[in-house]
Chimera marker file (.cmm) of the C-alpha trace (Angstrom):
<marker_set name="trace">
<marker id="1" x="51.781" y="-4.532" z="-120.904" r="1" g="1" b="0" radius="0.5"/>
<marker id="2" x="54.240" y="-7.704" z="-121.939" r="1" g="1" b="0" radius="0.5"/>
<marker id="3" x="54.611" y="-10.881" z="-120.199" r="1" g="1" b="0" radius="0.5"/>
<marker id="4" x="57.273" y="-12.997" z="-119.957" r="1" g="1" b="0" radius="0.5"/>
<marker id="5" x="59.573" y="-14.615" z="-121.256" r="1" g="1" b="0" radius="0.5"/>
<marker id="6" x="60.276" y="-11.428" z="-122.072" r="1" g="1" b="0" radius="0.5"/>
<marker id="7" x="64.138" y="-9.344" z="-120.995" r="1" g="1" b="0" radius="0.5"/>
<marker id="8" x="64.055" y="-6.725" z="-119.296" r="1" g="1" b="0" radius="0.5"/>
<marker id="9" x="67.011" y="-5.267" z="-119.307" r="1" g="1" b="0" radius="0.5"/>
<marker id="10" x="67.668" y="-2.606" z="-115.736" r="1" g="1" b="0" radius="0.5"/>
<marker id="11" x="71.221" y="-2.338" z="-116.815" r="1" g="1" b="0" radius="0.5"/>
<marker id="12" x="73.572" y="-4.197" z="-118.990" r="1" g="1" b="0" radius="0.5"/>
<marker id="13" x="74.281" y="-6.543" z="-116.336" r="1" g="1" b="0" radius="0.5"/>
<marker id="14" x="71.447" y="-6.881" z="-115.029" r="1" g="1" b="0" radius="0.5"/>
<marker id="15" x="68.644" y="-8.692" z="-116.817" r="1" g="1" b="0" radius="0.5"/>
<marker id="16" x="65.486" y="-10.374" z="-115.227" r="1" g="1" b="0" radius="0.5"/>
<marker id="17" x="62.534" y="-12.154" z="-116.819" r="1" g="1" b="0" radius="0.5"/>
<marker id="18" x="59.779" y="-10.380" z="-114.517" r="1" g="1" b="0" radius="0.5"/>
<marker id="19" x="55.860" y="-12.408" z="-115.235" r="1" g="1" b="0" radius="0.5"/>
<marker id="20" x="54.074" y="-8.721" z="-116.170" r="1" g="1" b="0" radius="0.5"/>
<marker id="21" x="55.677" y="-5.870" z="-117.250" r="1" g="1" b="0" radius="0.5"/>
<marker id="22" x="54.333" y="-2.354" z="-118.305" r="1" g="1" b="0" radius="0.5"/>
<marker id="23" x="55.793" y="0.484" z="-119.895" r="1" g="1" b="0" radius="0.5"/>
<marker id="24" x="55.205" y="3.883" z="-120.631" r="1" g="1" b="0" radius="0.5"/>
<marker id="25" x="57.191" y="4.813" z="-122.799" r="1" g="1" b="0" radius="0.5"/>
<marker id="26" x="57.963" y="2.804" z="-125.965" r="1" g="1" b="0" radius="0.5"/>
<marker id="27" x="60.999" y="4.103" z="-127.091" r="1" g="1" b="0" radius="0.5"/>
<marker id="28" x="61.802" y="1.478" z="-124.189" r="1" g="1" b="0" radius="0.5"/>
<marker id="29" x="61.073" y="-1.329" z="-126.684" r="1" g="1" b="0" radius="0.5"/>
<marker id="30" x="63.867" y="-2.928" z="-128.771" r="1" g="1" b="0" radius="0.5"/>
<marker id="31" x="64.716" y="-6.143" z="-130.254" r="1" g="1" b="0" radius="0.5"/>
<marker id="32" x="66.309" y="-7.173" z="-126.827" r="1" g="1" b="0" radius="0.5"/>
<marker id="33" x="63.451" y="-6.464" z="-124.725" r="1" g="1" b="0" radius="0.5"/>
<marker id="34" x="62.534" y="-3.612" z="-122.497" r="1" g="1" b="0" radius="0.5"/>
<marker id="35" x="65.555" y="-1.317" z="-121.676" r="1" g="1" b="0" radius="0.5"/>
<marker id="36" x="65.758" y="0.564" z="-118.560" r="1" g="1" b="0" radius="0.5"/>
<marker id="37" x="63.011" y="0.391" z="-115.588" r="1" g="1" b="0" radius="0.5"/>
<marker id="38" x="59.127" y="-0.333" z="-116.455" r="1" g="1" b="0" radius="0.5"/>
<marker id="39" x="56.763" y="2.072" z="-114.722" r="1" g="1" b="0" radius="0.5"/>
<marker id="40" x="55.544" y="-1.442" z="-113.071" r="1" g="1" b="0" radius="0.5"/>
<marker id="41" x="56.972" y="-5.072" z="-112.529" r="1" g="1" b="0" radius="0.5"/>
<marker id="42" x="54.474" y="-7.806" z="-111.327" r="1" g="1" b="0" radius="0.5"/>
<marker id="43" x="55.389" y="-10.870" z="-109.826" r="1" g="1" b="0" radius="0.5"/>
<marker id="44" x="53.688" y="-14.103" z="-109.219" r="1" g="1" b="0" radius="0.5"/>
<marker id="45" x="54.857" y="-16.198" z="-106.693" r="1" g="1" b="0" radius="0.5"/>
<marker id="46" x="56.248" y="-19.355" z="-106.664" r="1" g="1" b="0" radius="0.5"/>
<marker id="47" x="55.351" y="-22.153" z="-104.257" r="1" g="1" b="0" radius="0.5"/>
<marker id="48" x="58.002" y="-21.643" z="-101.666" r="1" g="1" b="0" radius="0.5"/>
<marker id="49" x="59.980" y="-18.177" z="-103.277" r="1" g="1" b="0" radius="0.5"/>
<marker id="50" x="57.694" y="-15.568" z="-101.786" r="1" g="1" b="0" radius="0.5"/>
<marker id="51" x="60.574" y="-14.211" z="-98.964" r="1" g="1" b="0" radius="0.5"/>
<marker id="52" x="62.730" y="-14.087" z="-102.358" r="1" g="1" b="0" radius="0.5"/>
<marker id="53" x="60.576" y="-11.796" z="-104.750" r="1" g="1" b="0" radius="0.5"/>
<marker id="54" x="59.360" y="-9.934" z="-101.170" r="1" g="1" b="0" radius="0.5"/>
<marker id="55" x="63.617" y="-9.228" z="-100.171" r="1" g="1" b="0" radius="0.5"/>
<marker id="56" x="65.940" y="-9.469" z="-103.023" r="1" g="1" b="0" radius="0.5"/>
<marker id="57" x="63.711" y="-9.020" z="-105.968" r="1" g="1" b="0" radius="0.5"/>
<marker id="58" x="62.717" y="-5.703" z="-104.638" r="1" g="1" b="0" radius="0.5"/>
<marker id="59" x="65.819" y="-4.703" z="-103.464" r="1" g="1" b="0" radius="0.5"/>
<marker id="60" x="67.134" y="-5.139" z="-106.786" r="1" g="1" b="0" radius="0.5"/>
<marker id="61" x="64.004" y="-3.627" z="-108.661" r="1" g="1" b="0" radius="0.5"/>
<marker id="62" x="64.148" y="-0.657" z="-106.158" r="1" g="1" b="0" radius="0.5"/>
<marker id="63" x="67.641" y="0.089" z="-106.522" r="1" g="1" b="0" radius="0.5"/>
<marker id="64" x="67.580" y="0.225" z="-110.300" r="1" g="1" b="0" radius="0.5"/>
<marker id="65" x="64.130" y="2.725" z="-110.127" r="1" g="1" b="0" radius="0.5"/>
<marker id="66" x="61.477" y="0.478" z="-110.967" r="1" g="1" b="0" radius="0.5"/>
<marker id="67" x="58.199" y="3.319" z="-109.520" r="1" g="1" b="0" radius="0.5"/>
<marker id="68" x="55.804" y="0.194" z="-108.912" r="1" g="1" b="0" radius="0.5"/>
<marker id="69" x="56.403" y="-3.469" z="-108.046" r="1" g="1" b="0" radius="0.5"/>
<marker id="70" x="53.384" y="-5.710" z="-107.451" r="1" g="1" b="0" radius="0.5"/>
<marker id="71" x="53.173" y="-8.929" z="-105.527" r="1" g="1" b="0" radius="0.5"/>
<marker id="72" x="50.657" y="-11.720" z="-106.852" r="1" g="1" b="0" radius="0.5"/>
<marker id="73" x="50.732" y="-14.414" z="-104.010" r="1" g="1" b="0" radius="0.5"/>
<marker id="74" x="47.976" y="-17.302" z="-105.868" r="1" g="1" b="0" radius="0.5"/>
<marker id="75" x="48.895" y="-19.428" z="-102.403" r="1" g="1" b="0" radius="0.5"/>
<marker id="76" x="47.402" y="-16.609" z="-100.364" r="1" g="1" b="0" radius="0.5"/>
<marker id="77" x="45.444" y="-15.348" z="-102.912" r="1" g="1" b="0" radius="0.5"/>
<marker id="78" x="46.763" y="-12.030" z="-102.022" r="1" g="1" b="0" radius="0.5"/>
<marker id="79" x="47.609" y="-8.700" z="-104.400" r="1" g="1" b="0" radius="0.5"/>
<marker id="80" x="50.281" y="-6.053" z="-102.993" r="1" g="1" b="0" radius="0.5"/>
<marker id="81" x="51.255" y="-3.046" z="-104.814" r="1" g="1" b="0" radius="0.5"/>
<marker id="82" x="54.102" y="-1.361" z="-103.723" r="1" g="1" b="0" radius="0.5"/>
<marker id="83" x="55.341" y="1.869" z="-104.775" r="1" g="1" b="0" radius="0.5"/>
<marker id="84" x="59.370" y="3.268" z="-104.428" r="1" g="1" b="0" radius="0.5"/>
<marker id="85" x="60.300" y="6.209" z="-102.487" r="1" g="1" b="0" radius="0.5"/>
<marker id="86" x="63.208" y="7.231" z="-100.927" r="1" g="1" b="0" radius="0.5"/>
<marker id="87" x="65.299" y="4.099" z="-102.058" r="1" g="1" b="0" radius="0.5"/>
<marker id="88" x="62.689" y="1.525" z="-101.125" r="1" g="1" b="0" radius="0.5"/>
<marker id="89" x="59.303" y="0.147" z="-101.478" r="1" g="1" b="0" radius="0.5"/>
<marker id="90" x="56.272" y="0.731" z="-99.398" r="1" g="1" b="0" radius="0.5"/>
<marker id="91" x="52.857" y="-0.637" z="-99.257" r="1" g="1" b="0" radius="0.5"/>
<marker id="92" x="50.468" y="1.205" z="-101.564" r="1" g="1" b="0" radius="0.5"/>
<marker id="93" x="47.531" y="-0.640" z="-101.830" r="1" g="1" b="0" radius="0.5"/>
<marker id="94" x="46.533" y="-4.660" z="-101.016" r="1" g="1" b="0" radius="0.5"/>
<marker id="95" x="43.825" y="-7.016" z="-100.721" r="1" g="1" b="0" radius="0.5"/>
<marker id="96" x="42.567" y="-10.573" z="-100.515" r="1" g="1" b="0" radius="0.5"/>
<marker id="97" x="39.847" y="-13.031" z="-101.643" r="1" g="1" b="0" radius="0.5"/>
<marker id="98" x="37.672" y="-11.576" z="-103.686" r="1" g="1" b="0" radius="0.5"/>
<marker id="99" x="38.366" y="-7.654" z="-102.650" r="1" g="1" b="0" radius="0.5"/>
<marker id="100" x="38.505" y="-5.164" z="-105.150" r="1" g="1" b="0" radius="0.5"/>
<marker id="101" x="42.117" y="-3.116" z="-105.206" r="1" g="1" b="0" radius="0.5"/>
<marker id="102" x="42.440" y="0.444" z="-105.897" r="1" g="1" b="0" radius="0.5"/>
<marker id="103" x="45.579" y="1.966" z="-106.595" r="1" g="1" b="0" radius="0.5"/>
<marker id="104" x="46.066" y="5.919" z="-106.199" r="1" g="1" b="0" radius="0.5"/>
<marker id="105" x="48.490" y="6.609" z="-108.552" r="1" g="1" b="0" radius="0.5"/>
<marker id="106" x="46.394" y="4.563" z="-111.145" r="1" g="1" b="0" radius="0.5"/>
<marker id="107" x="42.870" y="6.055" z="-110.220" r="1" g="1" b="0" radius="0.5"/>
<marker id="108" x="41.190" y="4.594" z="-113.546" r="1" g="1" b="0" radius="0.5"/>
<marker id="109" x="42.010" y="1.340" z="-112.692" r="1" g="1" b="0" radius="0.5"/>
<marker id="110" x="40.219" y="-0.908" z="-110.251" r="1" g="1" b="0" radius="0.5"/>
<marker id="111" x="41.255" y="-4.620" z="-109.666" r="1" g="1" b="0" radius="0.5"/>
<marker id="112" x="38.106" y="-7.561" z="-108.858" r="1" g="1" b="0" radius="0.5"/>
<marker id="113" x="40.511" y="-9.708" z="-107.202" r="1" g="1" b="0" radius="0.5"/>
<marker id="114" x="38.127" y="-12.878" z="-107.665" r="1" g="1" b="0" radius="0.5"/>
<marker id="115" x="38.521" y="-12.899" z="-111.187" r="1" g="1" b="0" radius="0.5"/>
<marker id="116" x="42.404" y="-13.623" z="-110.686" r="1" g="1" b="0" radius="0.5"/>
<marker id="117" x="41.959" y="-16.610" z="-108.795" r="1" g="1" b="0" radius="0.5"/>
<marker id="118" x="39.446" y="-18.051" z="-111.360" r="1" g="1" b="0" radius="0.5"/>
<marker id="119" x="40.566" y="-21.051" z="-112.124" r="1" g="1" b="0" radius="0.5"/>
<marker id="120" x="42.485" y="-21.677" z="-109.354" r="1" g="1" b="0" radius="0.5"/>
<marker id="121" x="42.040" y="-25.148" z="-106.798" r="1" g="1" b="0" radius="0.5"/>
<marker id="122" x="40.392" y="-23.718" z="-103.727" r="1" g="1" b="0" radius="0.5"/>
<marker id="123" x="42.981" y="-22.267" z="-101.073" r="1" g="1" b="0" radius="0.5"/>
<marker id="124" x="43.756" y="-24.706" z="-97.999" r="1" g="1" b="0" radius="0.5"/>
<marker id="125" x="41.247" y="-24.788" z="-95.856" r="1" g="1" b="0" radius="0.5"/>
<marker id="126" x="42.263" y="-22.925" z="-92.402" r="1" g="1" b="0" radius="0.5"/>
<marker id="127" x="41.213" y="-25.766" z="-89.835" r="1" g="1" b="0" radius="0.5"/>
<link id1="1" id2="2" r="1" g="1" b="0" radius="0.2"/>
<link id1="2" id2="3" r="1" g="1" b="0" radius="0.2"/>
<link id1="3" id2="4" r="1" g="1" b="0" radius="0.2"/>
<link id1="4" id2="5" r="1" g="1" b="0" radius="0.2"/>
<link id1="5" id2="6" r="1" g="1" b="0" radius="0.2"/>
<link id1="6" id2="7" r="1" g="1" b="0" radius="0.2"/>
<link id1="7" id2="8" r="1" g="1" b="0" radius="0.2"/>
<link id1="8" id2="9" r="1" g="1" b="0" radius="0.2"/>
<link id1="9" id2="10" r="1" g="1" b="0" radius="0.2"/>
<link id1="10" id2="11" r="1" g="1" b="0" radius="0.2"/>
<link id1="11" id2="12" r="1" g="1" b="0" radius="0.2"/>
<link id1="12" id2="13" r="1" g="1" b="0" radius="0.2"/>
<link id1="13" id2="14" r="1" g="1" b="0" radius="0.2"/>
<link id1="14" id2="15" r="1" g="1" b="0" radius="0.2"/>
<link id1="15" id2="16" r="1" g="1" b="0" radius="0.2"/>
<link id1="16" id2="17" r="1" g="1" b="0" radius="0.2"/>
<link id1="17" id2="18" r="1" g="1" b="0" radius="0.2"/>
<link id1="18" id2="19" r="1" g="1" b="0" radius="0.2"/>
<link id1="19" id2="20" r="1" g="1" b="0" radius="0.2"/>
<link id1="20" id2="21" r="1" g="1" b="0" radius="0.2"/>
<link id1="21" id2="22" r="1" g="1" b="0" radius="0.2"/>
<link id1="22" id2="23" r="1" g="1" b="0" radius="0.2"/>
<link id1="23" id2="24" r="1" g="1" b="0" radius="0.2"/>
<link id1="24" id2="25" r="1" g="1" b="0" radius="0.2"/>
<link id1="25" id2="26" r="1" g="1" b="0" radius="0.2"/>
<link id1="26" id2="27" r="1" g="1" b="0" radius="0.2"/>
<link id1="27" id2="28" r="1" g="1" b="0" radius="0.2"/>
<link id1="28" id2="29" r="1" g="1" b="0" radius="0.2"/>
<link id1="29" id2="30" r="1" g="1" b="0" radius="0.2"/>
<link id1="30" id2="31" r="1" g="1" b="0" radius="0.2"/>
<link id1="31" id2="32" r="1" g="1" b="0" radius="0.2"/>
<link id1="32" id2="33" r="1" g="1" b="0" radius="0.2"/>
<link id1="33" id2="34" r="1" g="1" b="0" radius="0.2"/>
<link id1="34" id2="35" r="1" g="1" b="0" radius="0.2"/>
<link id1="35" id2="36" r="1" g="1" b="0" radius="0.2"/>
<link id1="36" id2="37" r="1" g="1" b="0" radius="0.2"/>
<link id1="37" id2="38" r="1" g="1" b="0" radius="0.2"/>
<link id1="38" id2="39" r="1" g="1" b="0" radius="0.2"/>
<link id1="39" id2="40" r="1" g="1" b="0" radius="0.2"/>
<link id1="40" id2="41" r="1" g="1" b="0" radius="0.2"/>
<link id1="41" id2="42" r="1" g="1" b="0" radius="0.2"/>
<link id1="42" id2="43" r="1" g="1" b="0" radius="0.2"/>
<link id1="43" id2="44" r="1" g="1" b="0" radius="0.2"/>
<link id1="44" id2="45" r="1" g="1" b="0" radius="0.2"/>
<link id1="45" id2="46" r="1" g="1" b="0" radius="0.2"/>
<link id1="46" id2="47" r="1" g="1" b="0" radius="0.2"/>
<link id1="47" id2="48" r="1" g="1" b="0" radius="0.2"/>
<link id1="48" id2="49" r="1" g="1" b="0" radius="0.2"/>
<link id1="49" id2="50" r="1" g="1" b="0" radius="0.2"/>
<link id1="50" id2="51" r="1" g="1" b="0" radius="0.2"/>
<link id1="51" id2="52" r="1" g="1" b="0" radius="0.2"/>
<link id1="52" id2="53" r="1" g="1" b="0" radius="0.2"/>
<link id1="53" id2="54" r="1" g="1" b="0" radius="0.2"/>
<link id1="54" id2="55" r="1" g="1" b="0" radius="0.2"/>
<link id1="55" id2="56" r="1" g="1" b="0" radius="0.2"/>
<link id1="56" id2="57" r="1" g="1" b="0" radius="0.2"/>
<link id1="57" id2="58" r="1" g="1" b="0" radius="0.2"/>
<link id1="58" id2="59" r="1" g="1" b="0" radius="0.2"/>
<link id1="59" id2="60" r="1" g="1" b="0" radius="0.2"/>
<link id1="60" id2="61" r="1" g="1" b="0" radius="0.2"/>
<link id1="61" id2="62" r="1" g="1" b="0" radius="0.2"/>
<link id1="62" id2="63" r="1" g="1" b="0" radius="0.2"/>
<link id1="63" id2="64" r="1" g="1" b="0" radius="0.2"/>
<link id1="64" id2="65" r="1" g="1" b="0" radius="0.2"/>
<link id1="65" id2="66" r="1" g="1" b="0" radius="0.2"/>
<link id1="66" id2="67" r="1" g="1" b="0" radius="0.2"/>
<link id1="67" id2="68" r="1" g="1" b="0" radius="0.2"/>
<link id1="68" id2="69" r="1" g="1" b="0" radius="0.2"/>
<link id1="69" id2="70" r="1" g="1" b="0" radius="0.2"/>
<link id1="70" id2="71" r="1" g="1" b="0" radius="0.2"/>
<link id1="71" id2="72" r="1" g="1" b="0" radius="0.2"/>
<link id1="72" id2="73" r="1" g="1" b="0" radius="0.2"/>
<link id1="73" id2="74" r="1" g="1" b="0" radius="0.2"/>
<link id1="74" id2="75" r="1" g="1" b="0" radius="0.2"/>
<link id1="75" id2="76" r="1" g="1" b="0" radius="0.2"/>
<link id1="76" id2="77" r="1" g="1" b="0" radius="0.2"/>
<link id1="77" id2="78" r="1" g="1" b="0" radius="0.2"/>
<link id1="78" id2="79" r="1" g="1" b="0" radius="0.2"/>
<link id1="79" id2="80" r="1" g="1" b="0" radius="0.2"/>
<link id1="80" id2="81" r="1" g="1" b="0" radius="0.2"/>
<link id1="81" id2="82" r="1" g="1" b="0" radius="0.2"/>
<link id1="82" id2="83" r="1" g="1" b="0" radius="0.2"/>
<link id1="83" id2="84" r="1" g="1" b="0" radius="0.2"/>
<link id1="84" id2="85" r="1" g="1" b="0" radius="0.2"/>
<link id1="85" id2="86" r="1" g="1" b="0" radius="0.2"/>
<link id1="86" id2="87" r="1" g="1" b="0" radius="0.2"/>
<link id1="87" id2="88" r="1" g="1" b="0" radius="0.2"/>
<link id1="88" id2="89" r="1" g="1" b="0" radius="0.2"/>
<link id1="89" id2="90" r="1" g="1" b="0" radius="0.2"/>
<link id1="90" id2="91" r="1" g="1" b="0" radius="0.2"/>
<link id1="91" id2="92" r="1" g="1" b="0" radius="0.2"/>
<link id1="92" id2="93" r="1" g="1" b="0" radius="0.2"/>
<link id1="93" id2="94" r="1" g="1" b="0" radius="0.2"/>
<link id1="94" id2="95" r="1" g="1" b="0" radius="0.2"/>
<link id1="95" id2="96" r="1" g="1" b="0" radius="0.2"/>
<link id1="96" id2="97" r="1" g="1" b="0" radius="0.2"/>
<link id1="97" id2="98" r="1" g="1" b="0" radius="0.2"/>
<link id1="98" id2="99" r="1" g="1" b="0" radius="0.2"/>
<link id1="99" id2="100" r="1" g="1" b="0" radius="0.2"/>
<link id1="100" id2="101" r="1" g="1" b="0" radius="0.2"/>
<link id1="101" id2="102" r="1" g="1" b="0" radius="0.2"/>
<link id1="102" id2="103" r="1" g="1" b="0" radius="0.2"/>
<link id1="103" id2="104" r="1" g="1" b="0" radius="0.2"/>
<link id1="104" id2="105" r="1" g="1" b="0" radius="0.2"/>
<link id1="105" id2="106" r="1" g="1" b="0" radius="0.2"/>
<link id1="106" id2="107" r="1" g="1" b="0" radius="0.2"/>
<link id1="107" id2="108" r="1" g="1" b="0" radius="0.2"/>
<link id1="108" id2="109" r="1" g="1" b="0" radius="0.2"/>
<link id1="109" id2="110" r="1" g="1" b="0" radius="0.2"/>
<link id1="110" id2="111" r="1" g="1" b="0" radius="0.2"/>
<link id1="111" id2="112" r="1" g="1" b="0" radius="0.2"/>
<link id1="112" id2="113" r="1" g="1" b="0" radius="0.2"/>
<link id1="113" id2="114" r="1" g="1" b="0" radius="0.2"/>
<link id1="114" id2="115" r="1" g="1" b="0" radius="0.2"/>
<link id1="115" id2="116" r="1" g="1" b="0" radius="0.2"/>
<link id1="116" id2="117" r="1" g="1" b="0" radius="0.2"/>
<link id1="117" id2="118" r="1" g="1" b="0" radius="0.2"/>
<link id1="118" id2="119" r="1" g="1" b="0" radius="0.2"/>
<link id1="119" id2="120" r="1" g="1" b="0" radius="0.2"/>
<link id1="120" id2="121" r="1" g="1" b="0" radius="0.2"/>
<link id1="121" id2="122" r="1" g="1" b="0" radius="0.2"/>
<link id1="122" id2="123" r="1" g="1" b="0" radius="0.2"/>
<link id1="123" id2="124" r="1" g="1" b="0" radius="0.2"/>
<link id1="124" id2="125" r="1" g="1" b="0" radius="0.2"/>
<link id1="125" id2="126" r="1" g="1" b="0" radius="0.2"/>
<link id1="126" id2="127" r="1" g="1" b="0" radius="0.2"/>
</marker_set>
């Protein structure tokens, strides 16, 4: 797992600076960056991007074969995991607040949501 700033390179014109990245297989590593698709890119929203990384980040993930693209929204306080198929992304696994995310093709790991907001001002209040 590698965080940014870090390159990853999808093709030779096409380089993005995703926040979490995780490979499989090292021979992916070079003095660049990380060449060719990650088995998973994470995202972290930005105050006011989220359409962005939700439309043309994954569009442009999915079409150069990035298997898993995850959605950390610390607004919402929401995880989504998303998994390609057929060209495009759908929902694998999500939660809220302080649930705990499991993720089928990763069946070792389990994800206590509460300990990524730690630290974190307390979400607006829904008045």
């Amino acid at each position: 797992m590698f965080f940014a700033p870090l390159d990853v390179i999808l093709a030779e014109e096409d380089v993005v600076q995703p926040d979490l990245v995780v490979v499989r297989d090292l021979a992916q590593l070079s003095s660049r960056g990380i060449e060719g698709a990650p088995f998973l890119v994470v995202e972290v929203v930005s105050p006011g991007r989220a359409h962005y990384d939700r439309t043309a980040k994954a569009q442009r993930y999915a079409a150069r074969g990035v298997p898993h693209y995850w959605i950390v929204d610390p607004e919402t306080r929401r995880l989504e995991c998303f998994r390609l198929g057929a060209g495009q992304y759908a929902l694998q696994a999500a939660g809220t607040g302080s649930d705990v995310v499991e993720v089928s093709d990763l069946p070792a790991l389990t994800i206590p949501l509460a300990t990524l907001w730690l630290g974190l001002a307390a979400p607006p209040s829904s008045r």
